[in-house]
C-alpha positions in Angstrom: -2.1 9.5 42.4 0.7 7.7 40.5 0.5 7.4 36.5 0.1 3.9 36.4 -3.2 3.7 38.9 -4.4 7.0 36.7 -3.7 4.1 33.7 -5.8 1.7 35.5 -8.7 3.7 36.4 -9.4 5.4 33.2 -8.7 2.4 31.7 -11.7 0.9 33.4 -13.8 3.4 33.1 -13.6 3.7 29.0 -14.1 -0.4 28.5 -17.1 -0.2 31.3 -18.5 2.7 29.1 -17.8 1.2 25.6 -19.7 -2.2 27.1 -22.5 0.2 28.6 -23.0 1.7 25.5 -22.5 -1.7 23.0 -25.1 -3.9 25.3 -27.5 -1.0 25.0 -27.0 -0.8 20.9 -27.6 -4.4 21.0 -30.8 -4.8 23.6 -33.4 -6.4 22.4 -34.7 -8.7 19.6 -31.4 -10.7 18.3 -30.6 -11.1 15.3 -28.9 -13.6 13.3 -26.3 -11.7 11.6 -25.4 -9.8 15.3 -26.2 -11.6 17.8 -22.9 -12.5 18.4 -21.7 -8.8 19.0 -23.7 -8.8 22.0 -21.5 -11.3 23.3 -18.2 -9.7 23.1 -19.8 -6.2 25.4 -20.4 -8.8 28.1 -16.7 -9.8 28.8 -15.4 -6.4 28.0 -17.9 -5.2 30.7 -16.3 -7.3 33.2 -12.8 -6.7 32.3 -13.4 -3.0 32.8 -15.2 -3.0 36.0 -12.4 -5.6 37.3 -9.7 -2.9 35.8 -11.8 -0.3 38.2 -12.0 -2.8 41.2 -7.8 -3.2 41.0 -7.2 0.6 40.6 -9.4 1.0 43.3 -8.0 -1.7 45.8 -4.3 -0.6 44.5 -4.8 3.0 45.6 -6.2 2.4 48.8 -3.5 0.1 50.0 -1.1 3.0 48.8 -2.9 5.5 50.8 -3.2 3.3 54.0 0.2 2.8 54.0 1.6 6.8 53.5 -0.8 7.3 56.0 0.9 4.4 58.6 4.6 6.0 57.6 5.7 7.6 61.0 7.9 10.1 58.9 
């Protein structure tokens, strides 16, 4: 797997599990002086499972076509 899909992936995976973990710390009741930090674990959520989507598309159309090379 090249460095940069690597990059990607764990990329993802570190932003899906730092939003995982902030929406959980911030569930429940809001409150005035933090509600608005559980705002900012809802993008970062989406940006990492989106990073995780790409590394996972960009590897597979890397594999298909080493697979298709007649060499």
């Amino acid at each position: 797997m090249p460095k940069a899909i690597r990059s990607l992936l764990l990329g993802g995976v570190l932003l899906t599990a730092v939003a995982l973990v902030g929406m959980a710390a911030t569930a429940g009741v809001p409150r005035p002086e933090t509600g608005w930090l559980s705002w900012i674990f809802i993008p970062l959520y989406g940006v990492g499972a989106g990073m995780l989507i790409a590394a996972g598309l960009w590897w597979l159309v890397r594999f298909t076509r080493r697979r298709d090379d007649a060499r």
